[in-house]
SENU-821727 format. One record per residue (C-alpha): x negated, y negated, z negated; residue in three letters. Coordinates in nm, 2 decimals. Each point is the difference from the previous one (the first is absolute). Last residue first. Example, Ala and Ser with C-alpha at 12.3 -4.5 7.8 and 13.67 -1.06 7.14 Angstrom:
<recs>
x,y,z,type
-1.37,0.11,-0.71,SER
0.14,0.34,-0.07,ALA
</recs>
This chain:
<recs>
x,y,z,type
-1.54,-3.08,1.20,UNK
0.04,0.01,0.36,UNK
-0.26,0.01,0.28,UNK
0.08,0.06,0.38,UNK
-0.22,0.01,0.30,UNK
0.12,-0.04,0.33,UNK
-0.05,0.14,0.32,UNK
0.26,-0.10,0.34,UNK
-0.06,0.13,0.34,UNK
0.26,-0.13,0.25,UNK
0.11,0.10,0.33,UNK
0.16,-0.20,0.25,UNK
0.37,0.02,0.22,UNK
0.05,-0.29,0.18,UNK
0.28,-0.30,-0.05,UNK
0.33,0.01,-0.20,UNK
0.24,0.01,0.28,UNK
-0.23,0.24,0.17,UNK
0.10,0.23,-0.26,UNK
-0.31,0.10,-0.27,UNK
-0.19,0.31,-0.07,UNK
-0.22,-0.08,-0.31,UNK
-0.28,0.25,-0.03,UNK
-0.08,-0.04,-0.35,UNK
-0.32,0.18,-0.16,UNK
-0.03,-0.03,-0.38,UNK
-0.28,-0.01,-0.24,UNK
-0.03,-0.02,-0.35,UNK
-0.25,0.00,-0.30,UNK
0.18,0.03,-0.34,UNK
0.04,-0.16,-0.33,UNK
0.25,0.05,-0.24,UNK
-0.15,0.30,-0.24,UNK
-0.37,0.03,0.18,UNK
-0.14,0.10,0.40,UNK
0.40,0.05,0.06,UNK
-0.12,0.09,0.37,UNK
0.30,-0.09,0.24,UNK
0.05,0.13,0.39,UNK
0.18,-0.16,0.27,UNK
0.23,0.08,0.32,UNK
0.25,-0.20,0.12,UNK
0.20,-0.01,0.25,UNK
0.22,-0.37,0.06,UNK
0.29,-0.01,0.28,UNK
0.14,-0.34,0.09,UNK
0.30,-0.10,0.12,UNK
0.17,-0.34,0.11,UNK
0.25,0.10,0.26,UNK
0.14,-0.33,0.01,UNK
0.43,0.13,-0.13,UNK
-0.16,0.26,-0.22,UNK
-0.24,-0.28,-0.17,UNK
-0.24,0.06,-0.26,UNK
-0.04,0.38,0.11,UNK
-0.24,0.16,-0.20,UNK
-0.14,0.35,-0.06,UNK
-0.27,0.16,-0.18,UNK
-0.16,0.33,0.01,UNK
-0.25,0.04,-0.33,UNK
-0.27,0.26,-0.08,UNK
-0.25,-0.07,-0.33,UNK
-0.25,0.26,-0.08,UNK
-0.07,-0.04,-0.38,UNK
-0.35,0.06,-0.15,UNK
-0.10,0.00,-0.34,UNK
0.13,0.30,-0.21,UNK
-0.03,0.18,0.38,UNK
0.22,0.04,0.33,UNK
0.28,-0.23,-0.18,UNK
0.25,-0.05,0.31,UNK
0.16,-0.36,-0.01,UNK
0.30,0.06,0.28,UNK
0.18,-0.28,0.16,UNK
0.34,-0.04,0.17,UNK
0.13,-0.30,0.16,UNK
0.35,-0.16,0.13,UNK
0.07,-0.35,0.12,UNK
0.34,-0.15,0.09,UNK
0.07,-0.37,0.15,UNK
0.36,-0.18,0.09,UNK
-0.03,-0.35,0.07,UNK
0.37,-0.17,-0.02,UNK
-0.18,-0.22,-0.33,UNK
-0.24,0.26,-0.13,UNK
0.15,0.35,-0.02,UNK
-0.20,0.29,-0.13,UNK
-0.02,0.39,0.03,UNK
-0.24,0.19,-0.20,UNK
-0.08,0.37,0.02,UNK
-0.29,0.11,-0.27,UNK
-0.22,0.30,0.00,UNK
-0.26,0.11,-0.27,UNK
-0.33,0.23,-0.10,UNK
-0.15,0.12,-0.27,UNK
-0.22,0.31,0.01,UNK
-0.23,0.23,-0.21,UNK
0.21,0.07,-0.32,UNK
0.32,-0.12,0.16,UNK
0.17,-0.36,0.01,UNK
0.26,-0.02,0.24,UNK
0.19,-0.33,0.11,UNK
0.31,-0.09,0.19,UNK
0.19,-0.30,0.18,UNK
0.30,-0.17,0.09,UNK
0.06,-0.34,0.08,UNK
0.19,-0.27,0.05,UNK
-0.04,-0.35,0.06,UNK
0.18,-0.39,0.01,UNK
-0.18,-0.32,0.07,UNK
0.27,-0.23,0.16,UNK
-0.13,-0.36,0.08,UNK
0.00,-0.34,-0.13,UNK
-0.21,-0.26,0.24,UNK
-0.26,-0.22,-0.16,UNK
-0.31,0.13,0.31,UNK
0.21,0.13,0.29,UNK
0.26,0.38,0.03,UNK
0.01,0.05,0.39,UNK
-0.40,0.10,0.06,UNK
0.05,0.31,-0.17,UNK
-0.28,0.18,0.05,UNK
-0.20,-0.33,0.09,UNK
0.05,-0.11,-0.34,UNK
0.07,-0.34,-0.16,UNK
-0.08,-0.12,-0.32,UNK
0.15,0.01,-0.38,UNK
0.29,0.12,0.08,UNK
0.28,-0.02,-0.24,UNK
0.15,0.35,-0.13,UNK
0.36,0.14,-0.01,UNK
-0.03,0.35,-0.16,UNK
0.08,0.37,-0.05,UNK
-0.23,0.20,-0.07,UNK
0.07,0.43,-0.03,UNK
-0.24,0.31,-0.12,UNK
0.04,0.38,-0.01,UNK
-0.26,0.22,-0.13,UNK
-0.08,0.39,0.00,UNK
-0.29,0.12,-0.27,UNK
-0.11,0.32,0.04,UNK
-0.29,0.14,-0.20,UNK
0.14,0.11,-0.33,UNK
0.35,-0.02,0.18,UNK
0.28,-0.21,0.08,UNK
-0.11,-0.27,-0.17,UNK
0.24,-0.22,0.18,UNK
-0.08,-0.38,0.04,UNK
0.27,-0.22,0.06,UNK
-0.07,-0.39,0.11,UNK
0.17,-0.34,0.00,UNK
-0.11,-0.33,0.13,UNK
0.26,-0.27,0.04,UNK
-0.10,-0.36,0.04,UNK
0.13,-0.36,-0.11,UNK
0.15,-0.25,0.24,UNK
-0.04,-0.41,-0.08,UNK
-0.29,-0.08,0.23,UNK
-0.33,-0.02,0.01,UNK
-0.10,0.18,-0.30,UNK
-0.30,-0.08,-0.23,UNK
-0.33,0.10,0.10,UNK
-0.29,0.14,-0.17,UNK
0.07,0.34,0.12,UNK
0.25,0.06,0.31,UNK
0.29,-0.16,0.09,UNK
0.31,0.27,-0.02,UNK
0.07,-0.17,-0.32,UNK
0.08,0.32,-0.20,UNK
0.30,0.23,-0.14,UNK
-0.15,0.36,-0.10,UNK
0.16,0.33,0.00,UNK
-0.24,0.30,-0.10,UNK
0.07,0.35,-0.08,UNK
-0.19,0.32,-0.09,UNK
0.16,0.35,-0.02,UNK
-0.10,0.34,-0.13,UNK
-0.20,-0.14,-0.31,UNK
0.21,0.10,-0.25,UNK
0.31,-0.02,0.13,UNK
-0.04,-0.38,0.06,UNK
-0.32,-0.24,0.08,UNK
0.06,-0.34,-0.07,UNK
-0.02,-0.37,0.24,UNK
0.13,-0.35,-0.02,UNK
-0.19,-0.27,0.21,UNK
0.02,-0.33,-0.05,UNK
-0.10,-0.27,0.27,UNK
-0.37,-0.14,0.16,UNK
-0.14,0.21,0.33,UNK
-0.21,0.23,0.06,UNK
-0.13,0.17,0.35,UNK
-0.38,-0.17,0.01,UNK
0.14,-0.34,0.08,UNK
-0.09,0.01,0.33,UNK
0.27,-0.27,0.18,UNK
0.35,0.12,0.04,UNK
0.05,-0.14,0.33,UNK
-0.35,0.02,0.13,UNK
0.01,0.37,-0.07,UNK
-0.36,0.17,0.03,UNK
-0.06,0.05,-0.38,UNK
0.17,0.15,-0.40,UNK
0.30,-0.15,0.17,UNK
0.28,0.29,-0.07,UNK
0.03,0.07,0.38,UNK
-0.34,-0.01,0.11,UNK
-0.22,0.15,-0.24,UNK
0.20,0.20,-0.04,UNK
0.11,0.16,0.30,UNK
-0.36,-0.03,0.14,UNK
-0.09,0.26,-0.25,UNK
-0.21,-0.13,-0.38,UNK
-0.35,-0.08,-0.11,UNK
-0.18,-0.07,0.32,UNK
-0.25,0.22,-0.12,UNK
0.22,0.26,-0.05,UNK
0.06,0.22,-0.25,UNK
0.16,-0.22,-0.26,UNK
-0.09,0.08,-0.37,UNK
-0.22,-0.28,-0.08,UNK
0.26,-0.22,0.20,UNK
0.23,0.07,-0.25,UNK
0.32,0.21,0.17,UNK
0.34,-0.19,-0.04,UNK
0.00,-0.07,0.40,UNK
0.02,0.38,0.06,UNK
0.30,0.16,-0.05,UNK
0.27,-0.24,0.08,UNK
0.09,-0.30,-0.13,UNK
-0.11,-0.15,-0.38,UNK
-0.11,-0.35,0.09,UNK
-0.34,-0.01,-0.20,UNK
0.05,-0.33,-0.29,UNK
0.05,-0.30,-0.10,UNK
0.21,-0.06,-0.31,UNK
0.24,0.19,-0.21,UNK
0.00,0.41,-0.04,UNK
0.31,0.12,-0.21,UNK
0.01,0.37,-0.08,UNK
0.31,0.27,-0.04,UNK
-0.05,0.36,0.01,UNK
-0.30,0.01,-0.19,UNK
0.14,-0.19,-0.26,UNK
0.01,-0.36,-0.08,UNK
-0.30,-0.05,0.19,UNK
-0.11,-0.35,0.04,UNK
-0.24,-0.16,0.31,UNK
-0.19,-0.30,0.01,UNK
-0.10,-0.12,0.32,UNK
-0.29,-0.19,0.17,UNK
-0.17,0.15,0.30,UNK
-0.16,-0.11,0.33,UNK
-0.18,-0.32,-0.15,UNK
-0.19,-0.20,0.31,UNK
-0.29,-0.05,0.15,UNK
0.00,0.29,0.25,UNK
-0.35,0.13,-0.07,UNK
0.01,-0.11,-0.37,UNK
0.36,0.21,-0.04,UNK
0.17,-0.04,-0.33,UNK
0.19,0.24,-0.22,UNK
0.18,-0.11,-0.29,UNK
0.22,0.32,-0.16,UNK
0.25,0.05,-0.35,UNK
0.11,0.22,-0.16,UNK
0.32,0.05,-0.25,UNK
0.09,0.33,-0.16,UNK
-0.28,0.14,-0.22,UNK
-0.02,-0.41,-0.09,UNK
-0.25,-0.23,0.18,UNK
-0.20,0.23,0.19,UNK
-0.17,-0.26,0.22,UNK
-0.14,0.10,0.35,UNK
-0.27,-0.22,0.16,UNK
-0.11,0.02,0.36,UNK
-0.31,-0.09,0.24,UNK
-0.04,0.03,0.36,UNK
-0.24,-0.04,0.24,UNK
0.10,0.11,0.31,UNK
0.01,-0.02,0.41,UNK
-0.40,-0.10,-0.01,UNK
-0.12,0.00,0.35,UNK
-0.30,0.05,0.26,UNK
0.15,-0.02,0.35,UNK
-0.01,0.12,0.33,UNK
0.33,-0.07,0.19,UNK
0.21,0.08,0.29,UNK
0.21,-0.25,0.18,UNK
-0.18,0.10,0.34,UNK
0.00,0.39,-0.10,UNK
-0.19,0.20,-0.24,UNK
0.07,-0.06,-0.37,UNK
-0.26,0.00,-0.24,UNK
0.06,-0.04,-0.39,UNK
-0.21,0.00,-0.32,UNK
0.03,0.02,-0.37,UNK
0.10,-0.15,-0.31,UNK
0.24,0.15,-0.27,UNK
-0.08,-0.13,-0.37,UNK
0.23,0.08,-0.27,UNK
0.13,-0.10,-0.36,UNK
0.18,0.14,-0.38,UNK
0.02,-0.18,-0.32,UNK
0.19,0.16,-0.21,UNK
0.16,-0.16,-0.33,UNK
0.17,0.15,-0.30,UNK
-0.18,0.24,-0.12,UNK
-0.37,-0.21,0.03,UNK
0.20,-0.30,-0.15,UNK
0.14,0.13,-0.28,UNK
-0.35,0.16,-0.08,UNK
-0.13,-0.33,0.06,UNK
0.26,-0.19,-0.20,UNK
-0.07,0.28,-0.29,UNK
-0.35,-0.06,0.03,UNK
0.01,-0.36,-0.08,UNK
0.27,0.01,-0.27,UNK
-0.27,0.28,-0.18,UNK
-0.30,-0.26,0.07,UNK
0.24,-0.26,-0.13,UNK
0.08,0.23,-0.34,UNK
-0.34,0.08,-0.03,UNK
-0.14,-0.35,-0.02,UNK
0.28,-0.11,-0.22,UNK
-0.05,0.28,-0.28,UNK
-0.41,-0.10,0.01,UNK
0.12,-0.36,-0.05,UNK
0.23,0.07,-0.27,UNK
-0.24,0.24,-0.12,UNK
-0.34,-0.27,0.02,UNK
0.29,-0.28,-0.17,UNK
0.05,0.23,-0.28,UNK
-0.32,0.09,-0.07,UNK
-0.08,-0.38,0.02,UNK
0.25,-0.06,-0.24,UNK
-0.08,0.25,-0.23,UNK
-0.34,-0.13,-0.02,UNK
0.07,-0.35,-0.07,UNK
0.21,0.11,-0.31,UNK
-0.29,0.22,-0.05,UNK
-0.24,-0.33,-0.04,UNK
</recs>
């Protein structure tokens, strides 16, 4: 009788020893997991009305957007973003830093030209996300040559900050076809950017692409380049941002030569914060997608945001959109939207 005893002590430690040990395994995974993973998203849905024949009055949901980052080492990340409005993943790299002056990025990813296009859209002051410039000439919409493919692309990117923090850098060698996509032809991409920390506030940038591209459609901006043709994609740009206690604001020059089609496009845009939770939003934007056509079109904007909670805001904007005759009547256009991020 105490021989079967002690073994059913025995068994009821064991046992006891096991349960703890799993529900110690357990916690560590989740604990593992809770460090090493973020899960981040964001809903933008408003409405728009444009005046004007080809105007528009319409309900809409630009965004919904969900993201996971992996901290897999303290030097290698990794990022999967994917868009449910759009259908399709808009992010998937892995990145390694073997110092700060040297990293490795691998994968799909924002095209890093210029000042503005590497902006989240959480952060971007305008409704319309980015300035006609970019949206146009690094494909993130509105080129039916380069499709919309939300200005990234697929390549490797090397990037480092140096001299402590006064200067960033960026060269990259991509498709030139977009997301999701593989490349149409043989000829890879050059992107390669310089930021100066000049200052606290000051921030002066210089960007270059260089690329042969196949089209994915025709365009009536450049009506010479047709639907499978290769073409020249090359920019330049120069730019600057200031960040103070109660304003931001940024200008960009870009010039950009599609095929013989030569275009340029210049903005600048000041977010004024009048209150914790109101920004005043100013922006003169210019665009030229043809020299040789004349197509140009003048956006002003004013709009006003109300962080109501951390990632979300109310927003409104007022565009008049002063257009060439090349490119049809001018219209205004009143755009609010409502934004929640997590």
């Amino acid at each position: 009788m105490r021989k079967v005893l002690t073994l059913l002590l025995v068994c009821f430690n064991v046992c006891t020893f096991a349960q703890e040990s799993k529900g110690k395994l357990a916690n560590d995974v989740i604990n593992t997991v809770k460090e090493r993973l973020t899960i981040t998203g964001f809903l933008q849905a408003g409405y728009d009305y444009e005046d004007g024949e080809a105007g528009q009055s319409s309900f809409n949901v630009k965004r919904a957007d969900l993201a996971l980052t992996a901290k897999i080492t303290e030097r290698w990340r990794a990022m999967f973003a994917y868009a449910f409005a759009a259908g399709s993943v808009q992010e998937l790299w892995t990145e390694y830093e073997f110092i700060p002056q040297f990293r490795v990025k691998a994968g799909q990813f924002k095209i890093t030209f210029g000042v503005e296009n590497p902006i989240a859209p959480t952060k971007a002051e305008l409704i319309d996300d980015y300035s006609q410039l970019t949206r146009y000439m690094l494909g993130v919409s509105g080129n039916p040559l380069q499709g919309n493919h939300a200005g990234r692309d697929i390549g490797i990117l090397l990037n480092g900050d140096l001299f402590d923090n006064l200067i960033h850098y960026d060269l990259g060698v991509l498709n030139g076809q977009g997301i999701n996509r593989r490349d149409g032809n043989r000829h890879k991409d050059i992107v390669a950017r310089l930021n100066v920390n000049a200052t606290e506030w000051l921030t002066l940038s210089g960007s270059m692409y260089k690329g042969k591209n196949h089209a994915v459609g025709t365009s009536r901006y450049i009506p010479e380049i047709q639907e499978g043709e290769d073409y020249t994609n090359d920019h330049w740009g120069v730019g600057a941002s200031i960040n103070i206690k109660e304003v931001s604001a940024r200008a960009e020059y870009v010039q950009s030569k599609e095929g013989k089609a030569k275009s340029e496009g210049y903005y600048a845009l000041a977010y004024v914060h009048v209150h914790p939770k109101v920004d005043l939003i100013l922006s003169y934007d210019y665009l030229n997608r043809n020299k040789s056509l004349a197509m140009k079109q003048t956006n002003y904007v004013a709009g006003a945001d109300w962080w109501f909670y951390p990632g979300c805001r109310l927003r409104l904007n007022y565009t008049y959109c002063d257009r060439n005759s090349a490119l049809g009547k001018s219209s205004s256009l009143l755009q609010a939207q409502i934004q929640a991020a997590f």
